[in-house]
C-alpha positions in Angstrom: 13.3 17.6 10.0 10.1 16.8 11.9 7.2 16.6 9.2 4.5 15.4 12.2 4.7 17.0 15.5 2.5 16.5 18.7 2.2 19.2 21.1 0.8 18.2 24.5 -1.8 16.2 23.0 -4.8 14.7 24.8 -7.8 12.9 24.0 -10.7 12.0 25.9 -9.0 9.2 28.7 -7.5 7.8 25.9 -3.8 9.7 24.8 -2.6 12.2 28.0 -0.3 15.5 27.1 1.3 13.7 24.2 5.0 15.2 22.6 6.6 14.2 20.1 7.8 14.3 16.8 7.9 12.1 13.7 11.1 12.5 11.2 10.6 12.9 7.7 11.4 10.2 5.2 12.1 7.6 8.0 10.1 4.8 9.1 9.1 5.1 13.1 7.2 2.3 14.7 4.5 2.9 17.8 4.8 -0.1 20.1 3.6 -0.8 23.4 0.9 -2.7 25.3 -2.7 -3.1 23.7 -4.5 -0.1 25.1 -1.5 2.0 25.0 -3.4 4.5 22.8 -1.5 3.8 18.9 -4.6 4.1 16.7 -6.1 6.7 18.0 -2.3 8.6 17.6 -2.8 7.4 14.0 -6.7 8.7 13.7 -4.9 12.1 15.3 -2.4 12.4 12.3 -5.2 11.6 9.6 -7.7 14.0 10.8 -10.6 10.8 11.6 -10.2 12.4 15.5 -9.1 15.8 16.4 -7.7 16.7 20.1 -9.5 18.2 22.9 -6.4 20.1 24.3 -3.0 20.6 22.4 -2.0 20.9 18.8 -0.6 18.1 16.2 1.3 19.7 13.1 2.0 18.8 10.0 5.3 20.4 7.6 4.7 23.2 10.8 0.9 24.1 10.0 -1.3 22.9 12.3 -4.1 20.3 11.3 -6.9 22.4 12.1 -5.8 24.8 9.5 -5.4 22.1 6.8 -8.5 21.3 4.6 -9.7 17.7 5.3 -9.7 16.8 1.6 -6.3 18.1 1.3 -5.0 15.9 4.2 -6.2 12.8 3.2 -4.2 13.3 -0.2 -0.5 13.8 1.4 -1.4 11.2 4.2 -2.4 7.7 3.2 -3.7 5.0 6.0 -3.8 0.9 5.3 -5.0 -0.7 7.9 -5.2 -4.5 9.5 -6.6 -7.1 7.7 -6.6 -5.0 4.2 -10.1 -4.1 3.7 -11.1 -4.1 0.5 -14.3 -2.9 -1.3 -16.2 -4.9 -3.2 -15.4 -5.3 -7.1 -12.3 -5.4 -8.6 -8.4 -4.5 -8.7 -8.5 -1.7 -10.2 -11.8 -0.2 -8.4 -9.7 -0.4 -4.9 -6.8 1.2 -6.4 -9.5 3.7 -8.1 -11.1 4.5 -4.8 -8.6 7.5 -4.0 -9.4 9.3 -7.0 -13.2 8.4 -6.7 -13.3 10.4 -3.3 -12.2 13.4 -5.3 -14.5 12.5 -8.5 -11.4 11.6 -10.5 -10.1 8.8 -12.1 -7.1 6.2 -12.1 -5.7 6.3 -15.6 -5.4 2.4 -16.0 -1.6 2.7 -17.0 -0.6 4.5 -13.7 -2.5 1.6 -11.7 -0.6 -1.0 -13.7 2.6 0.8 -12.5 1.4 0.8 -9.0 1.1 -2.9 -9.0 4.3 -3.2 -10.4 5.9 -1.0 -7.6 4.1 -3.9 -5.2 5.5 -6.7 -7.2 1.7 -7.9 -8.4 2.3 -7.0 -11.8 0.9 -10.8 -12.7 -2.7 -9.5 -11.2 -4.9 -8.0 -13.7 -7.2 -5.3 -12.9 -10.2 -7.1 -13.9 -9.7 -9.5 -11.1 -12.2 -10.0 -8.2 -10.8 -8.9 -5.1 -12.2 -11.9 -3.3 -10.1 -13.9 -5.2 -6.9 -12.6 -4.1 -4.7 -13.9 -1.0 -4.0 -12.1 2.5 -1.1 -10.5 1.2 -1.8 -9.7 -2.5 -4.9 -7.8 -0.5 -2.2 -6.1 2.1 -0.5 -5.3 -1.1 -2.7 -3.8 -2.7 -4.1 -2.1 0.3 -0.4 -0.4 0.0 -0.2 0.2 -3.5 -3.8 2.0 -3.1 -2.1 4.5 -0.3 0.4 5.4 -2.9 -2.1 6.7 -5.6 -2.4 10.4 -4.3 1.3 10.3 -3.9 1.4 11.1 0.2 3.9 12.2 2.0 3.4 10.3 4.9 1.9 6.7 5.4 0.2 5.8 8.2 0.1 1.5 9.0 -2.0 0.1 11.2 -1.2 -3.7 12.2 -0.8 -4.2 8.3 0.9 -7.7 8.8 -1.1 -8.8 12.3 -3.1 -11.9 9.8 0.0 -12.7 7.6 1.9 -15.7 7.9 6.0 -15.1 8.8 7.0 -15.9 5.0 4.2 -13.1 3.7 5.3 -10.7 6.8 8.7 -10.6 5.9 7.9 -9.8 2.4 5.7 -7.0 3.7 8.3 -5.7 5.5 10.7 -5.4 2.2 8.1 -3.7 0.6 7.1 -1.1 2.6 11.1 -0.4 3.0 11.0 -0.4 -0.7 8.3 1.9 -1.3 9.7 3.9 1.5 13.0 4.8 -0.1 11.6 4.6 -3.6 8.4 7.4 -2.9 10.8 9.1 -0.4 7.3 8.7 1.9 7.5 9.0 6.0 6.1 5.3 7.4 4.4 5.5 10.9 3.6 1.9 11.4 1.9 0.3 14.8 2.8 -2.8 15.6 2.8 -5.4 18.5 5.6 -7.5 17.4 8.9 -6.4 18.8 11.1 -8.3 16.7 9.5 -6.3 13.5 10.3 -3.2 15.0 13.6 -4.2 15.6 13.6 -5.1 11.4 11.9 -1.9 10.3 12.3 1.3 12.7 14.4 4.0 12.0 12.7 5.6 14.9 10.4 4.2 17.6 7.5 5.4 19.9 7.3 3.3 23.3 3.6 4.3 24.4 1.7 2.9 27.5 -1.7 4.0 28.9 -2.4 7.1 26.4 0.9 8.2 27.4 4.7 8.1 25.2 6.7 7.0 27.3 10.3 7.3 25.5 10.8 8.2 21.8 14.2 7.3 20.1 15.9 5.1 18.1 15.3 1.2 18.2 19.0 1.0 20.5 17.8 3.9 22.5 14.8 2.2 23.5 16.2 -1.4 24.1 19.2 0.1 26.0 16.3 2.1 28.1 16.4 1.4 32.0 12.4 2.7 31.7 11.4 -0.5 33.8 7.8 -0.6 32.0 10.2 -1.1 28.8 12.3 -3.4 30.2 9.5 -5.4 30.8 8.0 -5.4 27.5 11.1 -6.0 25.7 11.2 -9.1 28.4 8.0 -10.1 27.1 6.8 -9.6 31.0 3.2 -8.1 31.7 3.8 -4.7 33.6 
């Protein structure tokens, strides 16, 4: 079942007559060429940018019919480099519920840093004190608080080093299977697509150029995807 779908989707010079759809409960990767058009597929699906012509759905309603608010609740975004606000733990875990003028109860944010193995990290502790990927961690584990159905991640290991980016990749696996959540996750690096996709979106000047599975794409005789799984500028 598709539970994001892109009808002919176009946006300014940036994605052109874009189809194509995202299965639910799997992990799908967006790869391709800086410039190809990835984030701005991701800002689509969130509701940050809307498209001029064509239609992106979600569970078959179309966006524009969906209340913003509501949206941003069953589709979480972490993106590179982790940004966090300023304070502590818990306030970045709290800042879902904040939008909405609720509250974390402290218990439930103890349990999310347990699902992202930080358990050891108090809530009282300083953001700025924490390391690249406790902060990509927790970037996560604050995506899960509104319980979303799909998450949306953006470069989310591009700063990590290989040790820390492999144990971002068993996470998000984890938190896939274990919240049953739908991962769309850009990335440059072909060998972590080849580690994490269920599906995979080849996309090259604002346009997607195959969709498939990781096989159907490397067995593709597309020669702009040829090239880039040669590592050769096209």
């Amino acid at each position: 079942m598709a539970v994001i779908e892109f009808k002919d989707v176009e946006y300014k010079s940036i994605l052109k007559g874009i189809s194509g759809t995202f299965r639910e409960g799997k992990i799908t990767t967006l790869v391709g060429p800086s410039g190809a058009g990835k984030t701005t597929c991701l800002k689509q699906i969130n509701g940050l940018l809307s498209p001029d012509t064509g239609a992106i759905s979600f569970k078959g309603t179309d966006l524009k019919d969906i209340d913003m608010m509501e949206l941003r609740k069953k589709i979480g975004m972490a993106f590179q480099s982790a940004p966090m606000i300023a304070g502590t733990v818990y306030d970045n875990l709290n800042l879902p519920k904040a939008i909405f003028d609720q509250t974390l109860e402290q218990e439930e944010a103890k349990r999310l840093l347990e699902r992202v193995d930080l358990k050891e990290i108090p809530l009282t502790q300083n953001v700025k004190e924490l390391s690249g990927g406790e902060k990509s961690r927790i970037a996560i584990a604050r995506t899960l608080v509104n319980r979303p159905d799909v998450l949306l991640l953006d470069e989310i290991t591009a700063s990590l080093d290989y040790r820390m980016v492999k144990e971002i990749e068993a996470l998000v696996r984890k938190v896939q299977r274990e919240f049953n959540v739908t991962v769309i996750w850009i990335t440059h690096d072909l060998e972590q697509a080849r580690r994490v996709s269920d599906d995979m979106w080849f996309l090259k000047d604002g346009q997607l150029i195959q969709q498939g599975t990781i096989e159907l794409i490397e067995d593709s005789d597309n020669p702009v995807i040829e090239a880039f799984v040669k590592g050769v500028d096209q």
